[in-house]
C-alpha positions as CSV (number, residue, x, y, z in Angstrom):
1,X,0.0,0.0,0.0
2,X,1.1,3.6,-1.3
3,X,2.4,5.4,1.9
4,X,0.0,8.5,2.5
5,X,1.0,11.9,2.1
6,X,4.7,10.8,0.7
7,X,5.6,12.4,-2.9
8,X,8.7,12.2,-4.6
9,X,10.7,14.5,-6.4
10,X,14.3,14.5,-8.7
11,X,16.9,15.7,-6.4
12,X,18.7,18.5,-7.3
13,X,22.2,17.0,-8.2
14,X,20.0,15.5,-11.0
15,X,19.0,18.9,-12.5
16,X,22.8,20.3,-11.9
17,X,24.7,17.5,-13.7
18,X,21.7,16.8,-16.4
19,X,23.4,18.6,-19.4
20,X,26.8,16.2,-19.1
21,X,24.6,12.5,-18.4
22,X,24.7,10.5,-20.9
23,X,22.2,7.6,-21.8
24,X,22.2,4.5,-23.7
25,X,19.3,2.1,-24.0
26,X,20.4,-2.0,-23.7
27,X,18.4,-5.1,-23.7
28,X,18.2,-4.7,-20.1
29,X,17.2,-1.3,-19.6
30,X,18.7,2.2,-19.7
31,X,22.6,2.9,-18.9
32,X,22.9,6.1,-17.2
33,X,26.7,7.0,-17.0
34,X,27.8,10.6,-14.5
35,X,31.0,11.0,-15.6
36,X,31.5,13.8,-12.7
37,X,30.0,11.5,-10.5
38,X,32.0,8.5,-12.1
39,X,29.0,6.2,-11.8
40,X,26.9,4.0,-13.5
41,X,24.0,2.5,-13.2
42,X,21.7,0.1,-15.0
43,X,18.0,1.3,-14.8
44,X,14.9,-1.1,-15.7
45,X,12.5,0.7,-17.9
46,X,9.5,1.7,-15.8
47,X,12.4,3.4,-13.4
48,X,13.8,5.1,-16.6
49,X,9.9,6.2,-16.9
50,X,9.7,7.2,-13.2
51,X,12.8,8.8,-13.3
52,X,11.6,11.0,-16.4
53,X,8.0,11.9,-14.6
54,X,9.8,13.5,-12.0
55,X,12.6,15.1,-14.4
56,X,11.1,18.3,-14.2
57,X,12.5,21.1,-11.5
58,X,9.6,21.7,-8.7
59,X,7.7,18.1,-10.0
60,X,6.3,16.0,-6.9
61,X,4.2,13.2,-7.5
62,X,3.1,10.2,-5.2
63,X,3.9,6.6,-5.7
64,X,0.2,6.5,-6.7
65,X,0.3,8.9,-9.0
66,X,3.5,7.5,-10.7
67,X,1.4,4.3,-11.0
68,X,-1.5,5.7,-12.5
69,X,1.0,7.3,-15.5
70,X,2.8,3.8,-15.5
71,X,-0.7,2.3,-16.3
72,X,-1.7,5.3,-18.9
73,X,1.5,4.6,-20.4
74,X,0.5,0.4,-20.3
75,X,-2.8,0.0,-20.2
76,X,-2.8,-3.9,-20.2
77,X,-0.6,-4.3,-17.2
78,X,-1.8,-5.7,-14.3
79,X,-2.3,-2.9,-11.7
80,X,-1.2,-4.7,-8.6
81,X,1.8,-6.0,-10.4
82,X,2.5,-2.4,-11.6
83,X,1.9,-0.8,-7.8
84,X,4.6,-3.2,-6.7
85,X,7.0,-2.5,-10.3
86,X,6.6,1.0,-9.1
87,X,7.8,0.4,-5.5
88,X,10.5,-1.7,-6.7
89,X,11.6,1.2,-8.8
90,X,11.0,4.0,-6.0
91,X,13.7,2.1,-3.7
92,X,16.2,1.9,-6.3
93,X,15.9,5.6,-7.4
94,X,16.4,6.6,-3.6
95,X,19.3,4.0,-3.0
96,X,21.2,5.5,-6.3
97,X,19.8,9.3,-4.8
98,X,18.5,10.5,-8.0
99,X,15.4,11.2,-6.1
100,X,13.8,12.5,-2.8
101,X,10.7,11.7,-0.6
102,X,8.9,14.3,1.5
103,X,6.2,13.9,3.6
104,X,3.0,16.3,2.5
């Protein structure tokens, strides 16, 4: 279950170091390589997706709001399959601190 009142934004070394990323799409996913950073990381495709809805500066959106778009963007998925896709993908944006949680 979504946790109430909890949105999610890009954090703000995302909007600073955007112009130098550099993206690749593989079988697997998306390669997203920081060269200030030096790091590199391997992102599913619905957390490429995530990661885009909240690309804009000032965007905050809940996890059930990210899973409504995820289900616009798929309407055959299976919505309790996408709610916990969406999780999954929530944890590892946080772990790899591309993006933020605040409590509304």
């Amino acid at each position: 279950m979504p946790s109430a009142g909890i949105h999610y934004s890009a954090c703000d070394a995302l909007f600073d170091a955007l112009p130098s990323i550099l993206w690749k799409s593989v079988d697997e996913g998306w390669v997203r390589f920081d060269p200030h950073a030096g790091e590199t990381l391997l992102l599913a495709p619905i957390t490429r997706f995530i990661l885009d809805q909240l690309s804009t500066p000032g965007q905050q959106l809940s996890e059930a709001a990210l899973s409504q778009a995820v289900l616009q963007e798929e309407p055959d998925a299976d919505p309790a399959e996408c709610r916990a896709q969406v999780k999954i993908a929530l944890e590892a944006l946080l772990d790899a601190r591309l993006i933020q949680a605040t409590q509304h």
